[in-house]
C-alpha positions as CSV (number, residue, x, y, z in Angstrom):
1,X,9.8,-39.1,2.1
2,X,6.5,-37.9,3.9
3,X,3.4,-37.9,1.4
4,X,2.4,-34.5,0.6
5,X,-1.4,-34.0,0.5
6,X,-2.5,-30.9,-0.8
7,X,-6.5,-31.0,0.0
8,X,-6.8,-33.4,3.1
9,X,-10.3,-31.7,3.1
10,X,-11.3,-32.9,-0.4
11,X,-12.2,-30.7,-2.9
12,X,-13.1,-27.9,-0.2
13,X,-10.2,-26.0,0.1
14,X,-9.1,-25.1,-3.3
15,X,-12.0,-24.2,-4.5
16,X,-12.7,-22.0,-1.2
17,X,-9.2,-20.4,-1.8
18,X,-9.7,-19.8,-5.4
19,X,-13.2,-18.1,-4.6
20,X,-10.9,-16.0,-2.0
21,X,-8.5,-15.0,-4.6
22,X,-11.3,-14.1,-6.8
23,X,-13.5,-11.9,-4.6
24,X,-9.6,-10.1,-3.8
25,X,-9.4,-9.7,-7.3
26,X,-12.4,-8.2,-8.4
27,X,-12.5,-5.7,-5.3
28,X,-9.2,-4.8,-6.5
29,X,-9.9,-4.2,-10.0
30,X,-13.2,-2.4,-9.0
31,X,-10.9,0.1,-6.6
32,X,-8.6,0.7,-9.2
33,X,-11.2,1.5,-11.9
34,X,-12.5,4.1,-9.3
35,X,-9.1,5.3,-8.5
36,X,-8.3,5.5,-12.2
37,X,-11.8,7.7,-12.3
38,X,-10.5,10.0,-9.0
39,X,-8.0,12.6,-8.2
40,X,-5.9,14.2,-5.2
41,X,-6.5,12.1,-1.9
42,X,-9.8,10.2,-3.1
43,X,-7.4,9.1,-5.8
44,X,-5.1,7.5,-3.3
45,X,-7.5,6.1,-1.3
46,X,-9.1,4.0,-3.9
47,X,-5.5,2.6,-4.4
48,X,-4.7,1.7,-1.1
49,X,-8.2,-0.1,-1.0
50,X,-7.2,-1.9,-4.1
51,X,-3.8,-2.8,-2.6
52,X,-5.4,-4.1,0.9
53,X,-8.1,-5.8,-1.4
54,X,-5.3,-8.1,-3.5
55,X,-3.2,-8.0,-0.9
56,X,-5.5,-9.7,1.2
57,X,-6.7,-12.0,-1.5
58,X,-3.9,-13.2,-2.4
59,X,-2.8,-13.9,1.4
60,X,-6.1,-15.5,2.4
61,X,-6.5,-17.7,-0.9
62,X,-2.7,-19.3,-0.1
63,X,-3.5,-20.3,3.6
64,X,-6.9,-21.4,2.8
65,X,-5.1,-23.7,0.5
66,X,-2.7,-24.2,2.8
67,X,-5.2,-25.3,5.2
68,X,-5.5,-28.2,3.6
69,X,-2.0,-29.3,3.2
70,X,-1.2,-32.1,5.2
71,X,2.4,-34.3,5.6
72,X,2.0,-37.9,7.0
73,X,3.8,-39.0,9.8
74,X,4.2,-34.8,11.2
75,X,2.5,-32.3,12.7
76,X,2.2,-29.1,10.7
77,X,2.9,-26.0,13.0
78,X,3.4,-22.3,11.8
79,X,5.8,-19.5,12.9
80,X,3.4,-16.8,14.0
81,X,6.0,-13.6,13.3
82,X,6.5,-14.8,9.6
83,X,3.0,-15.5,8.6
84,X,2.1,-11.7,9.2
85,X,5.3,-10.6,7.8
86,X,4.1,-12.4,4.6
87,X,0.6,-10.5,4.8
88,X,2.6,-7.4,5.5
89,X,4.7,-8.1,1.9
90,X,1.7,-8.9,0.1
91,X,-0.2,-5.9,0.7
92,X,3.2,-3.4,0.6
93,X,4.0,-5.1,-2.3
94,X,1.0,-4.9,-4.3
95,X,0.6,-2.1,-3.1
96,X,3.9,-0.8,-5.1
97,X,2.2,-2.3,-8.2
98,X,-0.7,-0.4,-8.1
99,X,0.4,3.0,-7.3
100,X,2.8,2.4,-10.1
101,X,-0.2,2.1,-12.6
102,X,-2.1,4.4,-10.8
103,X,0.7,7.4,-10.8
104,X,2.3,6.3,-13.6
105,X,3.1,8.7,-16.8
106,X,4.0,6.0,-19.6
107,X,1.2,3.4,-19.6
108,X,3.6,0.7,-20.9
109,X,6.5,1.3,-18.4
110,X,4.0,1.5,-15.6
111,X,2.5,-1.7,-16.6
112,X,6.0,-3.4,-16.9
113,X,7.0,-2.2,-13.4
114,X,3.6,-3.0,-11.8
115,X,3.5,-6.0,-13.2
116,X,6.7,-7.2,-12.3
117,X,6.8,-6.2,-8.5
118,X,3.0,-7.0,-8.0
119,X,4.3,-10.6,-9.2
120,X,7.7,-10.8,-7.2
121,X,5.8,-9.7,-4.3
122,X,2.9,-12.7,-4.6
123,X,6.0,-14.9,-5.1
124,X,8.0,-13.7,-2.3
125,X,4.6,-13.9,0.0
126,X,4.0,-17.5,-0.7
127,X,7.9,-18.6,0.1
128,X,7.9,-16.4,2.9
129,X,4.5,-18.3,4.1
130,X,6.4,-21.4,3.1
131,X,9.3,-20.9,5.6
132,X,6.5,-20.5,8.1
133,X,6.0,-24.3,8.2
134,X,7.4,-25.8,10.9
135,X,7.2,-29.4,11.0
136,X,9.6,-33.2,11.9
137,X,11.9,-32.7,8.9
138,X,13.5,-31.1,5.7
139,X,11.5,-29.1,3.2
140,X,13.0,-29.0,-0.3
141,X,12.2,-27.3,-3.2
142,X,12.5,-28.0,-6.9
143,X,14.7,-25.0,-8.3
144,X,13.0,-25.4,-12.4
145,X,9.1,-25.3,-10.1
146,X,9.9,-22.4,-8.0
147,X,11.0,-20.4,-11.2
148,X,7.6,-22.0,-13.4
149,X,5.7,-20.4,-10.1
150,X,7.5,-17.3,-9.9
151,X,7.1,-16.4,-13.6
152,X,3.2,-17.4,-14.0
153,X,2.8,-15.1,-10.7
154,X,4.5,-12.0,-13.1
155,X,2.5,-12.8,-15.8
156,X,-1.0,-13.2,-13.5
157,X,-0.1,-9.9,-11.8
158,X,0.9,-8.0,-15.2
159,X,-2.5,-9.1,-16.7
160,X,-4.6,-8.2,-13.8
161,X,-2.9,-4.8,-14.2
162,X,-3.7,-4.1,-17.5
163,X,-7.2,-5.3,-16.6
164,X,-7.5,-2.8,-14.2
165,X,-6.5,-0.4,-16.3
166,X,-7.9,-0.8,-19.4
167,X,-11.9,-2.7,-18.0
168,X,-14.3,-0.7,-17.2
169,X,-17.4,-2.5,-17.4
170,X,-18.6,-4.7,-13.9
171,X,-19.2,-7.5,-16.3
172,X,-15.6,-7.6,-17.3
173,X,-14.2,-7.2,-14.4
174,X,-15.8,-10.3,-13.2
175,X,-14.1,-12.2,-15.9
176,X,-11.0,-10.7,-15.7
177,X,-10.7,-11.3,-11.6
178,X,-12.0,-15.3,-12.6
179,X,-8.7,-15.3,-14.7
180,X,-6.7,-13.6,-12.2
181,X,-7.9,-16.1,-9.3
182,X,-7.1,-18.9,-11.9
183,X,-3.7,-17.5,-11.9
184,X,-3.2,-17.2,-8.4
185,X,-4.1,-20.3,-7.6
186,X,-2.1,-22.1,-10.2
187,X,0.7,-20.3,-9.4
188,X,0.0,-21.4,-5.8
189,X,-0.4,-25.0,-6.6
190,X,2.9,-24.6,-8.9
191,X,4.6,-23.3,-5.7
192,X,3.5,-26.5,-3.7
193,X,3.9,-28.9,-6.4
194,X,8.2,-27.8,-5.9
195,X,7.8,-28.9,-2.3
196,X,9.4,-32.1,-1.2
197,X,9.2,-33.4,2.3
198,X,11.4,-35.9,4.1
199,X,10.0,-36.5,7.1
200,X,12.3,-37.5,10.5
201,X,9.4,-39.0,13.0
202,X,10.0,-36.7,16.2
203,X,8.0,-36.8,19.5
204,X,9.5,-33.5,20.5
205,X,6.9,-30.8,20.3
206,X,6.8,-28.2,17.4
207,X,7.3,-24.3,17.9
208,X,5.0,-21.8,16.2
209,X,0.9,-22.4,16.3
210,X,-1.2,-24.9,14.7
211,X,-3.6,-24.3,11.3
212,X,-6.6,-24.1,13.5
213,X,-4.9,-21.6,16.9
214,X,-4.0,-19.3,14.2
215,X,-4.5,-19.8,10.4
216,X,-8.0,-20.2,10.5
217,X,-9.2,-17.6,12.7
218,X,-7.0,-15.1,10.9
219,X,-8.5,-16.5,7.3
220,X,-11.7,-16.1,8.5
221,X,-11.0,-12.1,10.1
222,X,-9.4,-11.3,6.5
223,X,-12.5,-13.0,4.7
224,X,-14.9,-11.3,6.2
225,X,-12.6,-7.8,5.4
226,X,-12.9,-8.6,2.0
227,X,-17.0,-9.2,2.1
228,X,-17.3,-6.3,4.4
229,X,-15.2,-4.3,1.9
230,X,-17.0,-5.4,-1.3
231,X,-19.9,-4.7,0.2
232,X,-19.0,-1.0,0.9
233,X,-17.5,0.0,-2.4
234,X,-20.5,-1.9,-4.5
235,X,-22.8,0.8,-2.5
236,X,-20.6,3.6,-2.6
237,X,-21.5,5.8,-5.6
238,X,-19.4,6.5,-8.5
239,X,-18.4,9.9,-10.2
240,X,-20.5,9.8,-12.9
241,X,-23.4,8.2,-10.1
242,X,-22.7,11.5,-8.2
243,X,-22.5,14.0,-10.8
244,X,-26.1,12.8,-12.2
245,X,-27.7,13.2,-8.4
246,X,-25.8,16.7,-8.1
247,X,-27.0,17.9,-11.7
248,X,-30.5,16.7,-10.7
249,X,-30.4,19.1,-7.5
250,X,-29.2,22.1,-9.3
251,X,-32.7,22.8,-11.1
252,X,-34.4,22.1,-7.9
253,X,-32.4,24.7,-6.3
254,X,-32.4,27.5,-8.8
255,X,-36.4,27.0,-9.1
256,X,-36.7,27.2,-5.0
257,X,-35.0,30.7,-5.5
């Protein structure tokens, strides 16, 4: 059996990945507040931010981790096609969930469905990243983990849901995305705690790119989306923001007259 280790980096990695998850988080939550707030295509727009915004949390926080999962006596390699296809499911996925509580009629049954997509999709994300790994051997997976990992990522995903739809103020929504990153990540480390490795040494060479050719760059372009993007919707104003500077115009305007 090859040794797993899950931060060859030290403490570095899961904490970076667990900030990532968190920053995804809150942007989401904060888009969906706004969305909640809008109508028509501004309505829409809000959500798709939201869904982009976890989406891309979610994604970056698992191969952050993932850059610091190492197997002795292999090379770890990725398959380039699959780890964007596992991007691409995150964000259409999550996407699913949010539209669901954003369009949705009954509050409860949206909340239900969300939740239980949002979650399948953040499972189905990390085993699709999972069978990305290429590397000199057999990866296995504990049947009982995989479930544990799968249901804590339904419940993480139901309760960022209901966050988002029933927070309001920035101060909550801080806390609630620090619980929702908590959950990510555990479900994450959940995920990889199922993962056995036996290991056949092999000189041949490995398909697919390394963490660094690929992972990292990528991390880093989706990173600095998510600061870029935070940064954008914590200046853009809100509704009430704008109604206040429009009512302040109006006396100005009738007095000019």
């Amino acid at each position: 059996m090859g040794h797993l280790d899950h931060a060859t980096f030290g403490w570095l990695t899961p904490v970076l990945s667990y900030a990532m998850a968190c920053i995804g988080a809150a942007l989401g939550l904060r888009c969906t507040v706004r969305a909640l707030g809008a109508s028509g295509r501004s309505r829409r727009n809000w959500l798709l931010t939201a869904a982009s915004a976890l989406g891309t949390g979610i994604w970056t926080m698992h191969f952050v981790a993932m850059l610091g999962f190492g197997v002795t006596g292999t090379e770890i390699h990725y398959n380039v096609p699959l780890t964007i296809l596992s991007l691409l499911v995150a964000m259409a996925v999550v996407g699913a969930g949010v539209f669901a509580v954003g369009y949705g009629r009954d509050r409860g049954r949206a909340l239900a469905l969300g939740g239980l997509t949002t979650g399948l999709g953040v499972a189905s994300m990390h085993y699709l990243g999972m069978a990305a790994l290429r590397l000199h051997g057999d990866v296995r997976y504990d049947p009982v983990l995989v479930g544990l990992s799968v249901v804590i990522a339904v419940v993480a995903a139901t309760a960022a849901l209901w966050a988002g739809l029933n927070i309001k103020s920035p101060l909550a929504v801080a806390g609630a995305s620090l619980v929702m990153g908590g959950a990510v990540s555990s479900m994450h480390y959940t995920g990889m705690l199922a993962v056995s490795v036996r290991v056949t040494p092999s000189e041949a060479a490995l398909s697919g790119a390394t963490t660094m050719q690929f992972i990292f760059p990528l991390a880093v372009g989706l990173g600095s989306y998510l600061f870029l993007t935070s940064a954008f919707v914590a200046l853009s104003p809100t509704a009430d923001e704008r109604e206040a500077s429009e009512s302040a115009q109006r006396p100005v305007e009738s007095a000019a007259r």
